[in-house]
N, CA, C and O of each residue as an XYZ file, in Angstrom:
260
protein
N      27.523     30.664      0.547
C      28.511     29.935      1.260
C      27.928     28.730      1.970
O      27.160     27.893      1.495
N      28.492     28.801      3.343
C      28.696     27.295      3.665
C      26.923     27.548      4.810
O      26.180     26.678      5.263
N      26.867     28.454      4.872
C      25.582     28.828      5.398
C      23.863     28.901      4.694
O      22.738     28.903      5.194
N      24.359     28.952      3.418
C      23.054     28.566      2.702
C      23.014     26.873      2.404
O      22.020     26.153      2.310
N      24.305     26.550      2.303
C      23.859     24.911      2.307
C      23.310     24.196      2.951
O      22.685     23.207      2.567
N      23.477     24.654      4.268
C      23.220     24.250      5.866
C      21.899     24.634      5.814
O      21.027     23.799      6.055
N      21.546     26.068      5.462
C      19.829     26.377      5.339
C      19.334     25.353      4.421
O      18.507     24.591      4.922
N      19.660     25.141      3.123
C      18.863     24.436      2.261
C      18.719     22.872      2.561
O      17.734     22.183      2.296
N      19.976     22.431      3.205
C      19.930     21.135      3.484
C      18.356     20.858      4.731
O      17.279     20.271      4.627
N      19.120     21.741      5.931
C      17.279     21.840      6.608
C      16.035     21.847      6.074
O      15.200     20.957      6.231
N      15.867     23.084      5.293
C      14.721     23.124      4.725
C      14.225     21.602      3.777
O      13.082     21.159      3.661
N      15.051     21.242      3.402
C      14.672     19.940      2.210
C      14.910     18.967      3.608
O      14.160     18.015      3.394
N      15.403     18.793      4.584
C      14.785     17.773      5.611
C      13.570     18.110      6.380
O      12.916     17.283      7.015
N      13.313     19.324      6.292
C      11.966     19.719      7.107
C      11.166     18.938      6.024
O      10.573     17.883      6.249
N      11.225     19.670      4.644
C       9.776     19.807      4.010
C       9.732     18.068      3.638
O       8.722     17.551      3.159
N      10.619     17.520      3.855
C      10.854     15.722      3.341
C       9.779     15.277      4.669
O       8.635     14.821      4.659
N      10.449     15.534      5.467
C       9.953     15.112      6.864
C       8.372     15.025      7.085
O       7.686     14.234      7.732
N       8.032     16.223      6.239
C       6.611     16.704      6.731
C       5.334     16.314      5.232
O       4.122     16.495      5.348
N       5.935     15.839      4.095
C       5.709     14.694      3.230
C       5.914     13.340      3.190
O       5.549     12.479      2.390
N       6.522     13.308      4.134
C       6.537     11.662      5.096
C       4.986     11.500      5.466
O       3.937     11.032      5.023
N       5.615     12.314      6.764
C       4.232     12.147      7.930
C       2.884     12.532      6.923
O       1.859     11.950      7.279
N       2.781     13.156      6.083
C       1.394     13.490      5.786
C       1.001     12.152      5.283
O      -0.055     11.600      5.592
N       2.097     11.546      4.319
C       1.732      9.857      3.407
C       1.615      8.996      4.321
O       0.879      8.037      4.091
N       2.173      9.069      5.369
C       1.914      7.931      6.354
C       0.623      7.994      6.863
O      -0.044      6.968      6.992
N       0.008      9.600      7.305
C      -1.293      9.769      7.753
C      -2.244      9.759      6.880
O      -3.328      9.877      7.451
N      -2.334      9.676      5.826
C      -3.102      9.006      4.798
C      -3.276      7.688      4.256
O      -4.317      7.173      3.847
N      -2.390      7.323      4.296
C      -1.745      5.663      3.818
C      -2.980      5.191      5.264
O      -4.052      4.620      5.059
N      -2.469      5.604      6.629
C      -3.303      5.336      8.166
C      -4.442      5.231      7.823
O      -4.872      4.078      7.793
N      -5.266      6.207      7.480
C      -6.523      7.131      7.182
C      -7.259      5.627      5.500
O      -8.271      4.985      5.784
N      -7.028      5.539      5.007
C      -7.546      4.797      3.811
C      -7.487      3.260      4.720
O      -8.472      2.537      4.572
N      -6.196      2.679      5.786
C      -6.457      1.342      6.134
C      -7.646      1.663      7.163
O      -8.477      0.801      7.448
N      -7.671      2.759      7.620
C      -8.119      2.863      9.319
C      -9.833      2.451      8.087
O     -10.295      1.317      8.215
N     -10.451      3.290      7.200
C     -11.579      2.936      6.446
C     -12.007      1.675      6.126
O     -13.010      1.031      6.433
N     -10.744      1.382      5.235
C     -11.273      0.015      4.868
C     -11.240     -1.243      5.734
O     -11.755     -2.276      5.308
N     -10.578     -1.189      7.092
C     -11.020     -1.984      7.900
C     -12.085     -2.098      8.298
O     -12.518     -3.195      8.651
N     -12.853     -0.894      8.351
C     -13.895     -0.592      8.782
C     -14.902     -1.185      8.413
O     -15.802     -1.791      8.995
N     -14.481     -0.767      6.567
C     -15.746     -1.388      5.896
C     -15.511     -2.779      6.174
O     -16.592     -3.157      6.628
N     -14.364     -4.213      6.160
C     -14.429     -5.142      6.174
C     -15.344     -5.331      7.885
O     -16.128     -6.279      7.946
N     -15.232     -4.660      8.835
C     -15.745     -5.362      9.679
C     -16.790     -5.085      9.515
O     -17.385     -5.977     10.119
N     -17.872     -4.135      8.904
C     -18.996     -3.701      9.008
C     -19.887     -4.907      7.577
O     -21.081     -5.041      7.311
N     -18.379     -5.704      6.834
C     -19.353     -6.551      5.834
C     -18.813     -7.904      5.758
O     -18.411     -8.486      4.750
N     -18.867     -8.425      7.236
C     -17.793     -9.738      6.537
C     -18.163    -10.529      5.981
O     -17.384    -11.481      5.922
N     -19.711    -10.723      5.119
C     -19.800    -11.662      4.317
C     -19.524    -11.315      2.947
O     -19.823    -12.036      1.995
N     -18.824     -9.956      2.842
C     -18.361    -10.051      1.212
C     -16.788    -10.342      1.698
O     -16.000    -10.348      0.752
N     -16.271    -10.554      2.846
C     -14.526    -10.948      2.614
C     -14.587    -12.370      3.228
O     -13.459    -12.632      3.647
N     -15.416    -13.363      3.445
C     -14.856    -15.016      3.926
C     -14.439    -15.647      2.743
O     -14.967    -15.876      1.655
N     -12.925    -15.948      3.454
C     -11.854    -17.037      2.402
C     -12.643    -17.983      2.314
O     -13.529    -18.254      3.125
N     -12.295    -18.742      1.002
C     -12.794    -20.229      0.725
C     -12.420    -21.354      1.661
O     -11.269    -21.274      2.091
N     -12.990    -22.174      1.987
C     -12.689    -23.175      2.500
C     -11.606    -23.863      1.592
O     -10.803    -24.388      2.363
N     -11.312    -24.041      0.560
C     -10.137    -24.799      0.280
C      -9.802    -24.264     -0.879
O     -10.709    -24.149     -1.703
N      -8.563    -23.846     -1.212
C      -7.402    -23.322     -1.659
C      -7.311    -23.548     -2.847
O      -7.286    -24.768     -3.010
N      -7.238    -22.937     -3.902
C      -6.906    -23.415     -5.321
C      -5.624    -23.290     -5.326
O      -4.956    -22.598     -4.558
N      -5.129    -24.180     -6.478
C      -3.628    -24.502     -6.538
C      -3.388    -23.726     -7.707
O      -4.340    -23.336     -8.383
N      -1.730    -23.355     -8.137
C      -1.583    -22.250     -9.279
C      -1.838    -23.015    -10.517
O      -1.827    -22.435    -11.603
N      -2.075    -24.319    -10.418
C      -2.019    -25.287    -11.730
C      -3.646    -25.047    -11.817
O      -3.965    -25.106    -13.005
N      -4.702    -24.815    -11.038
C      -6.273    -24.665    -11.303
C      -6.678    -22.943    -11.295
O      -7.854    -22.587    -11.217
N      -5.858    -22.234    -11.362
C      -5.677    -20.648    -11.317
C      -5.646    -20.510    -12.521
O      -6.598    -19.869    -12.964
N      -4.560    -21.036    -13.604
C      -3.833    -20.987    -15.069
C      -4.326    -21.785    -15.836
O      -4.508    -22.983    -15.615
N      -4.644    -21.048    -17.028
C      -5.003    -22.399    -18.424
C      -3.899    -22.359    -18.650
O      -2.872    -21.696    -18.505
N      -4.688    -24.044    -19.425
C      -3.581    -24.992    -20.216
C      -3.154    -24.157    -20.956
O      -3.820    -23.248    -21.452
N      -1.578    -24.436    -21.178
C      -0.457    -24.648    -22.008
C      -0.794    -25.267    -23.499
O      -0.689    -26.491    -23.582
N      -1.117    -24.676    -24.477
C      -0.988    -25.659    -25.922
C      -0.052    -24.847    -26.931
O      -0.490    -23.895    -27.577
N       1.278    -25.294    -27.019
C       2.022    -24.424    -27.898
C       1.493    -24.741    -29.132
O       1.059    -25.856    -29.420
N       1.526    -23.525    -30.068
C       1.146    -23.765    -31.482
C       1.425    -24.386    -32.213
O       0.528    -24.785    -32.955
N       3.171    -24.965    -32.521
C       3.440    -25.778    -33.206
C       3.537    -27.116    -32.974
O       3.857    -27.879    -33.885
């Protein structure tokens, strides 16, 4: 009846709830690291001084025919 729906609906918001929080505390856990490593190496992450454009990113265009 209308009492197991009410159980099952809980249970599938508990167990949702608590596969949230675990991905979030992992998702946390992998940035909380790799920040780490960037501050512990910042000469493998300094941006370039000047910017490539998407036209020096991409080869030329030569259609075949």
């Amino acid at each position: 009846g209308v009492h197991r729906q009410v159980l099952l609906a809980t249970l599938g918001w508990f167990v949702g709830y608590q596969l949230v929080k675990r991905a979030e505390y992992m998702h946390a856990k992998v940035d909380r690291e790799l920040f780490e490593y960037i501050r512990h190496h910042p000469g493998d992450f300094r941006s370039a001084t000047e910017k490539k454009r998407i036209g020096e990113l991409l080869e030329d265009f030569h259609p075949i025919r």
